[in-house]
DSSP file (Angstrom, degrees, kcal/mol; ACC not computed):
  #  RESIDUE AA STRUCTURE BP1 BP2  ACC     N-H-->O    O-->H-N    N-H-->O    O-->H-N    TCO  KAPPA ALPHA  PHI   PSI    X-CA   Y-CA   Z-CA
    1    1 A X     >        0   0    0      0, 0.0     4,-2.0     0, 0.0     5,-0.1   0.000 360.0 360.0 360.0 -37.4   94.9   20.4  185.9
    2    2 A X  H  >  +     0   0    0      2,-0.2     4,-4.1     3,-0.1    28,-0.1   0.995 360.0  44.2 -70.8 -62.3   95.3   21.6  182.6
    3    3 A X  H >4 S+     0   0    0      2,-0.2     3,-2.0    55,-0.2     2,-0.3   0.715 105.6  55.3 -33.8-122.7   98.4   19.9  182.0
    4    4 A X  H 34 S+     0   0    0      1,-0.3     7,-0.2     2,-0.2    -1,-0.2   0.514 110.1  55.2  -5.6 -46.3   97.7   16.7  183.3
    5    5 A X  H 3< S+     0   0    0     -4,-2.0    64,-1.1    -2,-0.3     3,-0.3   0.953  94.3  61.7 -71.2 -43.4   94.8   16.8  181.0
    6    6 A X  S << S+     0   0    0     -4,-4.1    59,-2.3    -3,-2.0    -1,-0.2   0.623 110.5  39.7 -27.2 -41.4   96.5   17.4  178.2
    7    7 A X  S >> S+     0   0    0     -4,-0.2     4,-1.8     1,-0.2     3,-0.5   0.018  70.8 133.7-105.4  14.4   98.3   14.2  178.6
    8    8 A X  H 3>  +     0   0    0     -3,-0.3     4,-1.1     1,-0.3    -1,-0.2   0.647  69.0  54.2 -35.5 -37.4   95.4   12.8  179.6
    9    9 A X  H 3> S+     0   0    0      2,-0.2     4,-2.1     3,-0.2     5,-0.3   0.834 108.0  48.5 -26.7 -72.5   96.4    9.9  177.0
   10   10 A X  H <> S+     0   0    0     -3,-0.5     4,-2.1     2,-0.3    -2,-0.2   0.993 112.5  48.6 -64.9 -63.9   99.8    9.3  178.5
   11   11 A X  H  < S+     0   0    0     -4,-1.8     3,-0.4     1,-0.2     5,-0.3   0.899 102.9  57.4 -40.5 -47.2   98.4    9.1  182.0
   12   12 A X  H >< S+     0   0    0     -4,-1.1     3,-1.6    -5,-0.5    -2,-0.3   0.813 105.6  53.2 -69.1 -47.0   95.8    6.9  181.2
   13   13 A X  H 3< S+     0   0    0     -4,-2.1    -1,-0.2     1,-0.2    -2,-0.2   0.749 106.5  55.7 -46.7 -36.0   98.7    4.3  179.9
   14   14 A X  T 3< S-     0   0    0     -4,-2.1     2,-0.3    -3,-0.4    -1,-0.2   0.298 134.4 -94.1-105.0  22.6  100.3    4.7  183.1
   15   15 A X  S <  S+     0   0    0     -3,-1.6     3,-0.3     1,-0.2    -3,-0.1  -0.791  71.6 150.3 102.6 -62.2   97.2    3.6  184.8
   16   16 A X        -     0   0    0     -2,-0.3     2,-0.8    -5,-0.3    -1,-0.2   0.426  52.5-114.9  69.0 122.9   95.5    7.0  185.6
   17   17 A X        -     0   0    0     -3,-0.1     2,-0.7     0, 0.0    -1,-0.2  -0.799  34.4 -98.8 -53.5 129.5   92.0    6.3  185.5
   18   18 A X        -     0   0    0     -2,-0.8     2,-0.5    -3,-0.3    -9,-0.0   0.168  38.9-172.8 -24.0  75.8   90.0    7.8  183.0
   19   19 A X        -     0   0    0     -2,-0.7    50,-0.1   -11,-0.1    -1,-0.1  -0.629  25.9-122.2-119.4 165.4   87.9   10.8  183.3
   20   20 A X  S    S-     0   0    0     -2,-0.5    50,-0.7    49,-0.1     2,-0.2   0.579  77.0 -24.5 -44.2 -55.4   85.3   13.0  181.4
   21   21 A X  E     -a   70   0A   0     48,-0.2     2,-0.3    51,-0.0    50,-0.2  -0.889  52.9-116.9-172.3 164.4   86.6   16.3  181.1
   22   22 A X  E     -a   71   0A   0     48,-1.1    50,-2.3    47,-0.3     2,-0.5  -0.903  12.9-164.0-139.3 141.6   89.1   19.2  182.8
   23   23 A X  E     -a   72   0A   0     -2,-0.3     2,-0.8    48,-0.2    50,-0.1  -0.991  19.3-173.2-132.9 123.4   87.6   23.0  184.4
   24   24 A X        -     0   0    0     48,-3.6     2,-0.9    -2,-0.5     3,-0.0  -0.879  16.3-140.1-123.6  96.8   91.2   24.9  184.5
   25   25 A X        -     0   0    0     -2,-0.8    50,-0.1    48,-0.2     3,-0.1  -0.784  59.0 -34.1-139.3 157.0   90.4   28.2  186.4
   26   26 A X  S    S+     0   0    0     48,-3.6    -1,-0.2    -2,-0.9    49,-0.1   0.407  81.5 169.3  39.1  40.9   91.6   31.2  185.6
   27   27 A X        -     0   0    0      1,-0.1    -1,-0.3    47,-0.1     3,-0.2  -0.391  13.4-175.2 -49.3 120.4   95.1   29.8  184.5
   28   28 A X        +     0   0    0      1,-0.2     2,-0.2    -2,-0.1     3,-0.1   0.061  63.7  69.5-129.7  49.7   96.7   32.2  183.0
   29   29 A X        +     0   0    0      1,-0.1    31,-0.2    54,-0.1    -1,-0.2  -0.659  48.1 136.2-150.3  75.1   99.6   30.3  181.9
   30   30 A X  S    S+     0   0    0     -3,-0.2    31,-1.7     1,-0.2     2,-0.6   0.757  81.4  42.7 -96.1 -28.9   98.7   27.5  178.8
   31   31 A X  S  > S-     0   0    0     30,-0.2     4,-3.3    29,-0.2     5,-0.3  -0.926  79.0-175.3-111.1 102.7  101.5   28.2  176.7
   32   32 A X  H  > S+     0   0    0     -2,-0.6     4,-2.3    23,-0.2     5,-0.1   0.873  76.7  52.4 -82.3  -9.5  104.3   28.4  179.1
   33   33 A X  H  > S+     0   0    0      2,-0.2     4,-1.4    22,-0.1    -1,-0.2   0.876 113.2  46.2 -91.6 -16.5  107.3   29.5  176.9
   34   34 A X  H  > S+     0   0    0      2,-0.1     4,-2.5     3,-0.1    -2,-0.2   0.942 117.1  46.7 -76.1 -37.0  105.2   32.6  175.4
   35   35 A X  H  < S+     0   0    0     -4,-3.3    -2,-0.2     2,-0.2    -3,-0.2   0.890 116.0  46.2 -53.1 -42.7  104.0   33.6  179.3
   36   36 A X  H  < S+     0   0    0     -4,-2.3    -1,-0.2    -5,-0.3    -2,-0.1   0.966 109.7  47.8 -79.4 -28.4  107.5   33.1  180.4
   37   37 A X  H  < S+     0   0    0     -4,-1.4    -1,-0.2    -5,-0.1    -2,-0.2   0.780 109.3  75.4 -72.3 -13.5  109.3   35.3  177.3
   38   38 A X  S  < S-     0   0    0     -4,-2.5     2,-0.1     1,-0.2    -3,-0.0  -0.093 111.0 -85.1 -56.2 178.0  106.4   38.2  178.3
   39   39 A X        +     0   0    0     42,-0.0     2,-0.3     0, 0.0    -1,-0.2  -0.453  69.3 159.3 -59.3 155.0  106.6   40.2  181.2
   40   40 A X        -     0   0    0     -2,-0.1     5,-0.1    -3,-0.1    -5,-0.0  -0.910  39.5 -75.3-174.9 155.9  105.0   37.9  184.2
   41   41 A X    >>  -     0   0    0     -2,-0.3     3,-1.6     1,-0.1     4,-0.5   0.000  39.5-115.3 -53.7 153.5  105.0   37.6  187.9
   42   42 A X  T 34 S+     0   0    0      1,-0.3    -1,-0.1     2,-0.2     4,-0.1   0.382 106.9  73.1 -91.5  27.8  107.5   36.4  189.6
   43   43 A X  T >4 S+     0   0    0      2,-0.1     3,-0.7     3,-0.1     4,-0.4   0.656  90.3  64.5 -73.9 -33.2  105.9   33.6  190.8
   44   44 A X  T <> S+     0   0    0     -3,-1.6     4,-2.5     1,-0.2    -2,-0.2   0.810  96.2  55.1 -53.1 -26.2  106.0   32.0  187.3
   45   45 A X  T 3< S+     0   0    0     -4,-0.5     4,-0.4     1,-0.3    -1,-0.2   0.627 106.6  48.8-108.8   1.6  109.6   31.8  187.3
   46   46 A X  T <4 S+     0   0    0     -3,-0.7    -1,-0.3     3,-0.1    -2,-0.2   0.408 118.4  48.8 -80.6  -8.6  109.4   29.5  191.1
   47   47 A X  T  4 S+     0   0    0     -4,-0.4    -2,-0.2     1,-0.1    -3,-0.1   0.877 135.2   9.0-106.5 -37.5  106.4   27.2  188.9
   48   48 A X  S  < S-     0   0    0     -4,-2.5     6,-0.1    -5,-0.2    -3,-0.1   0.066  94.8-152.7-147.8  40.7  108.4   26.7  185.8
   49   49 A X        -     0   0    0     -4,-0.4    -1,-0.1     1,-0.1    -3,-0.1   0.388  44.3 -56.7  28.9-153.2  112.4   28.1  186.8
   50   50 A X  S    S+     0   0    0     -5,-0.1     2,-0.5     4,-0.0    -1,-0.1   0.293  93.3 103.5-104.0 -17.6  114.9   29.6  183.8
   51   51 A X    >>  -     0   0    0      1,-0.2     3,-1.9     2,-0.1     4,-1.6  -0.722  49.0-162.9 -97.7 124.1  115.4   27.3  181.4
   52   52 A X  H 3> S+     0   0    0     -2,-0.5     4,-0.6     1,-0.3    -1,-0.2   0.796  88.0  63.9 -70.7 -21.2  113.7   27.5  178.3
   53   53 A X  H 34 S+     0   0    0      1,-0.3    -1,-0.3     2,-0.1     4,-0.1   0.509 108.1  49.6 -64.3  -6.4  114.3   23.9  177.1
   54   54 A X  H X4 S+     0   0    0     -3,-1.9     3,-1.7    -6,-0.1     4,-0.5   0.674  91.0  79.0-113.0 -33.5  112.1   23.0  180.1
   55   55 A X  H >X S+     0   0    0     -4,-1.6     3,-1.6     1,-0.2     4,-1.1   0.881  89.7  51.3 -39.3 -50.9  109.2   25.5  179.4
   56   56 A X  T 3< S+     0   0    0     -4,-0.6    -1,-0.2     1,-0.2    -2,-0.1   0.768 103.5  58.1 -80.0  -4.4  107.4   23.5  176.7
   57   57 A X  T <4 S+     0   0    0     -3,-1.7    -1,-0.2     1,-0.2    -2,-0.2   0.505 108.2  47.9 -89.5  11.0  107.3   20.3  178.8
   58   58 A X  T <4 S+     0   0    0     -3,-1.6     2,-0.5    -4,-0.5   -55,-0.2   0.511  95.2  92.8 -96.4 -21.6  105.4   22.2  181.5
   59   59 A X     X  -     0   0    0     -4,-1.1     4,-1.1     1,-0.1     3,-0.5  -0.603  65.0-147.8 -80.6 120.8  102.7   23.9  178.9
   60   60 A X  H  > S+     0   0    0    -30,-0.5     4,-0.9    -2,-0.5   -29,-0.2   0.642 100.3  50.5 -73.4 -23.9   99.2   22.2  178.2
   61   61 A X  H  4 S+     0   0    0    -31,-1.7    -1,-0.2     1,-0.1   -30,-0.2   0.780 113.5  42.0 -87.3  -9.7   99.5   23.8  174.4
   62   62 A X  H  4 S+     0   0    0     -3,-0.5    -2,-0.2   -32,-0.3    -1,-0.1   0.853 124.7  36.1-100.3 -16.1  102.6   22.6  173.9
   63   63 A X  H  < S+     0   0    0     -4,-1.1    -3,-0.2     2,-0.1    -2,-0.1   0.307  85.6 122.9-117.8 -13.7  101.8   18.8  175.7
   64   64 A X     <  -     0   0    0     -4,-0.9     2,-0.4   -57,-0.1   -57,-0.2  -0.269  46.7-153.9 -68.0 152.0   98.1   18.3  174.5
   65   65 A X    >   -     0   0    0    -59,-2.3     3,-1.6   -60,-0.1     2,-0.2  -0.895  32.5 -99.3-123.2 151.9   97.3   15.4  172.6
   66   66 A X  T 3  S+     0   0    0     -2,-0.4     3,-0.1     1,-0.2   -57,-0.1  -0.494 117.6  32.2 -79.0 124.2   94.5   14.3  169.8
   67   67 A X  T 3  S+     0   0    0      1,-0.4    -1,-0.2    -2,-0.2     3,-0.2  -0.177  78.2 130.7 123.1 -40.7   92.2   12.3  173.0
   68   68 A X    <   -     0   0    0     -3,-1.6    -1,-0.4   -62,-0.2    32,-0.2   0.224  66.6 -93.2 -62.2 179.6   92.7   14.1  175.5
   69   69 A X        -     0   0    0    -64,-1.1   -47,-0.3     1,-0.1   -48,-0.2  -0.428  48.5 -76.0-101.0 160.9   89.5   15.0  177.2
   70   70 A X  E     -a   21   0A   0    -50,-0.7   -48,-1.1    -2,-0.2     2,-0.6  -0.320  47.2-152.1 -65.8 120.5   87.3   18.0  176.8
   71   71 A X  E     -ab  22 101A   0     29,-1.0    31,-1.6   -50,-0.2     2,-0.6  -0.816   8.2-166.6 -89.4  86.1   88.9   21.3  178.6
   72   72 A X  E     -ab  23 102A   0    -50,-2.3   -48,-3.6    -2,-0.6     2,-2.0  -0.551  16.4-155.5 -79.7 108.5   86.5   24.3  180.0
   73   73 A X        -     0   0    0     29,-4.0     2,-0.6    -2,-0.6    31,-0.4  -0.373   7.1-149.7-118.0 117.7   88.5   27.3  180.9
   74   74 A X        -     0   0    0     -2,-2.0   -48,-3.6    29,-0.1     2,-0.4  -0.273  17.9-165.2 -49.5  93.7   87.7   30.2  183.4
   75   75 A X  E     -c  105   0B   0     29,-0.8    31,-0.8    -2,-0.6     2,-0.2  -0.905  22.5-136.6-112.7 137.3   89.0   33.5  182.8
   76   76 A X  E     -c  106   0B   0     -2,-0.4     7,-0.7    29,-0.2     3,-0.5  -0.400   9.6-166.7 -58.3 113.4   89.3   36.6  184.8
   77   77 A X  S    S+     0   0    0     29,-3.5    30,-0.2     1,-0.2     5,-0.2   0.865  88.4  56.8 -27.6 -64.3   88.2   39.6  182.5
   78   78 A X  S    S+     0   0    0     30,-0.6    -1,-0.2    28,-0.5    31,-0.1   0.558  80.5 107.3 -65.0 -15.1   89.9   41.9  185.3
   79   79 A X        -     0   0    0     -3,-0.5     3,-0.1     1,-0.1     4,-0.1  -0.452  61.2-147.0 -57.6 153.7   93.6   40.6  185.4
   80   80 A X  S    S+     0   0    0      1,-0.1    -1,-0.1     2,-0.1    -2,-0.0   0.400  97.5  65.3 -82.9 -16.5   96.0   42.5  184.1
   81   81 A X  S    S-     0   0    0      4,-0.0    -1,-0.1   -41,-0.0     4,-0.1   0.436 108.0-125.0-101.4  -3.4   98.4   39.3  182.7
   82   82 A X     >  -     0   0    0     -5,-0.2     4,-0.8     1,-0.1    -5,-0.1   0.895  35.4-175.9  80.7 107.2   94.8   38.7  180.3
   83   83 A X  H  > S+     0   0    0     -7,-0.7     4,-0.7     2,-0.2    -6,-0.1   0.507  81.7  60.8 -91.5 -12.0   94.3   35.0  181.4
   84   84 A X  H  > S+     0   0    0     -8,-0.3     4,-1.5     2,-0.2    -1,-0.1   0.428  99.0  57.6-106.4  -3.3   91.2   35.0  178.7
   85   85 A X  H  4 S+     0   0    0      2,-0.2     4,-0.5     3,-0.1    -2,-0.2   0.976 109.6  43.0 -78.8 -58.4   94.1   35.8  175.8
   86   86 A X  H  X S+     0   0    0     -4,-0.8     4,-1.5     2,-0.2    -2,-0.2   0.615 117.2  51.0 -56.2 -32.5   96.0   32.4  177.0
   87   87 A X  H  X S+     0   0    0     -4,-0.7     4,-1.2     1,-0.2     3,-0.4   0.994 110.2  47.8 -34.8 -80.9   92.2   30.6  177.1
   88   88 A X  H  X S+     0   0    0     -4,-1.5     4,-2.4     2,-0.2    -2,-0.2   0.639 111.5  47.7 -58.4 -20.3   91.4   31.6  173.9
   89   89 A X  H  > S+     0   0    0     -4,-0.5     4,-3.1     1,-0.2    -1,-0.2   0.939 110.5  52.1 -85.2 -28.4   94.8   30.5  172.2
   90   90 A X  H  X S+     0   0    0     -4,-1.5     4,-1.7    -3,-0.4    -2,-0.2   0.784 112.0  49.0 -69.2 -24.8   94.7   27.1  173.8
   91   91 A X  H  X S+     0   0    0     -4,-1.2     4,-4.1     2,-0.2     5,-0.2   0.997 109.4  52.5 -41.0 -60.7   91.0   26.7  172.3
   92   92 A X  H  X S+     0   0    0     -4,-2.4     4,-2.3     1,-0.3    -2,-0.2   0.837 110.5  44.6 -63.7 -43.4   92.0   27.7  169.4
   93   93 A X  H  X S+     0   0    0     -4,-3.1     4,-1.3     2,-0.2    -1,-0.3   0.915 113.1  50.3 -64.1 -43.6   94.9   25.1  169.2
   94   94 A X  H  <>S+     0   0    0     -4,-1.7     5,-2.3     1,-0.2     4,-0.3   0.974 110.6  50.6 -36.6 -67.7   92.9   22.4  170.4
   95   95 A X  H  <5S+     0   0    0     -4,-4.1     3,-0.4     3,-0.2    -2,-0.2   0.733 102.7  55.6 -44.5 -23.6   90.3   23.0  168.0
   96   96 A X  H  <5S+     0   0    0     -4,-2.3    -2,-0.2    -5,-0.2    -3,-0.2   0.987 109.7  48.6 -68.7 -75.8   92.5   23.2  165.3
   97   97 A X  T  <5S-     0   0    0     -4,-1.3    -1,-0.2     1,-0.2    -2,-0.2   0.337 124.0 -92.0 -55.0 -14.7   93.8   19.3  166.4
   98   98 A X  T   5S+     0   0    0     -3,-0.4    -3,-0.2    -4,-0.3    -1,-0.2   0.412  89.1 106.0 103.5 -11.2   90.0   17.7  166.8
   99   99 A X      < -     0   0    0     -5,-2.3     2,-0.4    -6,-0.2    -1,-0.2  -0.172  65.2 -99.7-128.9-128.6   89.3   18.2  170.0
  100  100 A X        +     0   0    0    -32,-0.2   -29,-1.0    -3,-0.1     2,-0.3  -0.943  35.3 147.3-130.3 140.0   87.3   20.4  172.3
  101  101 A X  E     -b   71   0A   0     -2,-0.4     2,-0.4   -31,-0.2   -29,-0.3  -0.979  15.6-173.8-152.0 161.0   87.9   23.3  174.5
  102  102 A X  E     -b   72   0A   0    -31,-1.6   -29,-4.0    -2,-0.3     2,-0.5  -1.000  12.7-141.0-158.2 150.0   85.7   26.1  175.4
  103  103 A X        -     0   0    0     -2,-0.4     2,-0.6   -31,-0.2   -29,-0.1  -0.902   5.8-162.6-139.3 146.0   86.3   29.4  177.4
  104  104 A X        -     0   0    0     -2,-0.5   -29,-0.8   -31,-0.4     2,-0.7  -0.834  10.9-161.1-133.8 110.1   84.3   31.2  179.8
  105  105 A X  E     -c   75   0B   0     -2,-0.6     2,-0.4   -31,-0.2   -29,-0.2  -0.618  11.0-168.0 -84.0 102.7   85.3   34.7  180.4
  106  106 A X  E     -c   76   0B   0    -31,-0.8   -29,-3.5    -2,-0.7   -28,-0.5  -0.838  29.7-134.3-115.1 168.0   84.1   36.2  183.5
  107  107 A X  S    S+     0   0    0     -2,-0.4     2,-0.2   -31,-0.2   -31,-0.1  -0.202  79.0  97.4 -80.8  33.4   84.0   40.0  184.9
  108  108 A X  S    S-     0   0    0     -2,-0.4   -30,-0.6     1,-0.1   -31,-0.2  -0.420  75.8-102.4-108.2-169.4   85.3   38.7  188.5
  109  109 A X        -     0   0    0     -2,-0.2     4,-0.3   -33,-0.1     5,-0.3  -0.494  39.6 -96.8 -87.9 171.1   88.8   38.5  190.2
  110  110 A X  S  > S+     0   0    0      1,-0.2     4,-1.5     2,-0.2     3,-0.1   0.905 123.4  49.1 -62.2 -30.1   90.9   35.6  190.6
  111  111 A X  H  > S+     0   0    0      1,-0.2     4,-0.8     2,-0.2    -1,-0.2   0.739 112.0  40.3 -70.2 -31.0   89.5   35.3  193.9
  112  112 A X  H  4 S+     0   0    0      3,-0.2     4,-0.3     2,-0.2    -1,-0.2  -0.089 102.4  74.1-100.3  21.0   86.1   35.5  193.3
  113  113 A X  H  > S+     0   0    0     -4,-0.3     4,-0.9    -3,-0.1    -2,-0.2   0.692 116.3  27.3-105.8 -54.9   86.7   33.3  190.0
  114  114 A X  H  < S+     0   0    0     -4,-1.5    -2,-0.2    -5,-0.3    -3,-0.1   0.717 116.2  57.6-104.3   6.4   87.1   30.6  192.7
  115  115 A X  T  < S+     0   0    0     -4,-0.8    -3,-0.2     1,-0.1    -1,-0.2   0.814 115.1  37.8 -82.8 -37.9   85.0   31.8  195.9
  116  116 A X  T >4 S+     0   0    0     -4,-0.3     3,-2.7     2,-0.1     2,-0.5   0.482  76.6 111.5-102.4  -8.9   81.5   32.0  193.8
  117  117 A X  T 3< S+     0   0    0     -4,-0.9     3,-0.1     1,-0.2    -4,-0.0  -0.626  89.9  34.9 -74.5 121.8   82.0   28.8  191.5
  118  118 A X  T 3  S+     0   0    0      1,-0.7    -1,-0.2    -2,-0.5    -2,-0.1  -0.115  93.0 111.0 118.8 -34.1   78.9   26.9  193.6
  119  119 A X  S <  S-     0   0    0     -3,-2.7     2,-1.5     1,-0.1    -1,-0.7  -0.452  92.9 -90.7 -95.6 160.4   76.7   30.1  194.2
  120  120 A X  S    S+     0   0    0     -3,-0.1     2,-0.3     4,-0.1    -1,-0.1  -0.608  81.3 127.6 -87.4 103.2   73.5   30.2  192.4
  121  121 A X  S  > S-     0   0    0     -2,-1.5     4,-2.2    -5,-0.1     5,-0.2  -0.943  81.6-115.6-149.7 168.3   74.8   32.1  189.0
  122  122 A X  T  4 S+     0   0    0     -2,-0.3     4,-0.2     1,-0.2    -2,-0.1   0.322 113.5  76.9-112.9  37.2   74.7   31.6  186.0
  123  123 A X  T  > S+     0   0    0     -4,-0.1     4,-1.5    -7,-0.1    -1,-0.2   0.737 109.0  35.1 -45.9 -80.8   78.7   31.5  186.6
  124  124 A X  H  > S+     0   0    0     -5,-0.4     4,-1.1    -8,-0.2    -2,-0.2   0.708 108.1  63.7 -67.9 -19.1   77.9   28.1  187.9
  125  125 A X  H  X S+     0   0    0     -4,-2.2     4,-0.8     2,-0.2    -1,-0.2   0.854 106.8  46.6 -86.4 -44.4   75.1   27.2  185.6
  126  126 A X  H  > S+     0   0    0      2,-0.2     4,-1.6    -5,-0.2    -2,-0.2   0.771 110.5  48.4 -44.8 -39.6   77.6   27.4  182.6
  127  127 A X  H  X S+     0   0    0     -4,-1.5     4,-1.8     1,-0.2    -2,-0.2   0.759 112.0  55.7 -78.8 -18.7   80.3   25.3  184.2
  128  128 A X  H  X S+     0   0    0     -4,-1.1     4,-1.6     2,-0.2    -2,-0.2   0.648 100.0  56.4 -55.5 -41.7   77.4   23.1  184.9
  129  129 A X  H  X S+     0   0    0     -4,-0.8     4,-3.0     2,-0.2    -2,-0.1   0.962 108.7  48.9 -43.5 -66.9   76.5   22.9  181.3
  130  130 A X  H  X S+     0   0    0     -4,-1.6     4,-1.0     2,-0.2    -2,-0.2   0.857 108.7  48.9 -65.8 -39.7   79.9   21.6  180.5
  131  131 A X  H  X S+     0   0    0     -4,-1.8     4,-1.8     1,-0.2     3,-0.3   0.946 110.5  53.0 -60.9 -44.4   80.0   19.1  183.0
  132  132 A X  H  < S+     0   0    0     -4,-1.6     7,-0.4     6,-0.2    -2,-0.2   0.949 104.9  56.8 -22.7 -66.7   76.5   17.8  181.8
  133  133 A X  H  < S+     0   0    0     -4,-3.0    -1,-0.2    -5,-0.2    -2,-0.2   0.800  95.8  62.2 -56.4 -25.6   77.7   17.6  178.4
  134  134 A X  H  < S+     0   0    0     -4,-1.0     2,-0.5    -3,-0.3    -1,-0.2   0.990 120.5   2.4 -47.5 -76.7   80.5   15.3  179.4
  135  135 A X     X  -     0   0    0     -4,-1.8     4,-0.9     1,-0.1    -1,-0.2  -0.781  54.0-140.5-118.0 148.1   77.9   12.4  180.7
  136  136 A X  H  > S+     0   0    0     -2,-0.5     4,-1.8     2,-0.2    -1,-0.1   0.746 110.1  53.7 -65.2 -24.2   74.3   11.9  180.9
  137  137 A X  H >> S+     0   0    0      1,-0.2     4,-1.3     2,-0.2     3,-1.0   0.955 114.0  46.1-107.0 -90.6   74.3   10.3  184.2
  138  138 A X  H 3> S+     0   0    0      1,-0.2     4,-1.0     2,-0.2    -2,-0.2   0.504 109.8  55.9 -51.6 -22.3   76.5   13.9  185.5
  139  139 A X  H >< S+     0   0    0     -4,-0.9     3,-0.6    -7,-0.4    -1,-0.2   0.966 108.7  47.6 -87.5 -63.5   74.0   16.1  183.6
  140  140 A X  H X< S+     0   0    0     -4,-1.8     3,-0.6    -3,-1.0    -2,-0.2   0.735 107.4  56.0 -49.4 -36.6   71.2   14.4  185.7
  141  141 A X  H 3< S+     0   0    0     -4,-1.3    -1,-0.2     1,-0.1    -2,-0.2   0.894 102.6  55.8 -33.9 -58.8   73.0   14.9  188.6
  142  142 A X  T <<        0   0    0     -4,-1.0    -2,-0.2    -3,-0.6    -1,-0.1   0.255 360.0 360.0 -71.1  -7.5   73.1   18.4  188.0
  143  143 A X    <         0   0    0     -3,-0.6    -1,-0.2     0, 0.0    -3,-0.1   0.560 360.0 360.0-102.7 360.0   69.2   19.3  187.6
């Protein structure tokens, strides 16, 4: 998702229809060639193989673009692989560029990052915030 959104621009050229905004949780891989030269699970290296020239066309910091649509990203406090480090650098790089990204750190697991988003928290009432802010007509939805 995060990726995709990133090019959100380039999709949209290639018919894509348009949409508001991107909710990436607990990703903890936005810049894939610094996640792959850390230590990481070896499930990273089945999502984006060995080669480094390939890394940065997989990465949503290295592939975002000035348009792309506003990104809210969930991260697990409790991982060990710090998915809220990778949040926070991809804000920052976004911000830097113009555009918007915002990160919302929670004290769950990865599992419970995506079993309680829905339950009445104020978990959900935040990602609810952000979707609001996209459109007026989703905000209203949403009371």
């Amino acid at each position: 998702m995060a990726l995709l959104n990133a090019r959100a621009p380039q999709a949209q050229r290639e018919g894509a229809v348009p949409w508001l905004g991107a909710l990436a949780l607990d990703s903890a891989v936005m810049n894939v060639p610094a996640a792959m030269r850390a230590r990481h699970l070896r499930v990273y290296d089945d999502a984006f193989g060995s080669d480094p020239a390939h890394w940065a066309t997989l990465s949503p910091f290295h592939q975002w673009t000035v348009g792309a649509p506003p990104l809210q990203m969930v991260c697990s406090t409790q991982r060990a692989d710090q998915p809220c480090a990778q949040a926070e650098a991809m804000a920052r790089h976004v911000r830097s560029q113009g555009g918007r990204a915002e990160v919302l750190p929670q004290a769950l697991s990865h599992g419970e990052i995506n079993a309680r988003l829905g339950l009445d928290s104020d978990y959900t009432r935040a990602v609810e915030a952000f979707m609001g802010s996209l459109d007026a007509e989703v905000a209203r939805h949403l009371q």
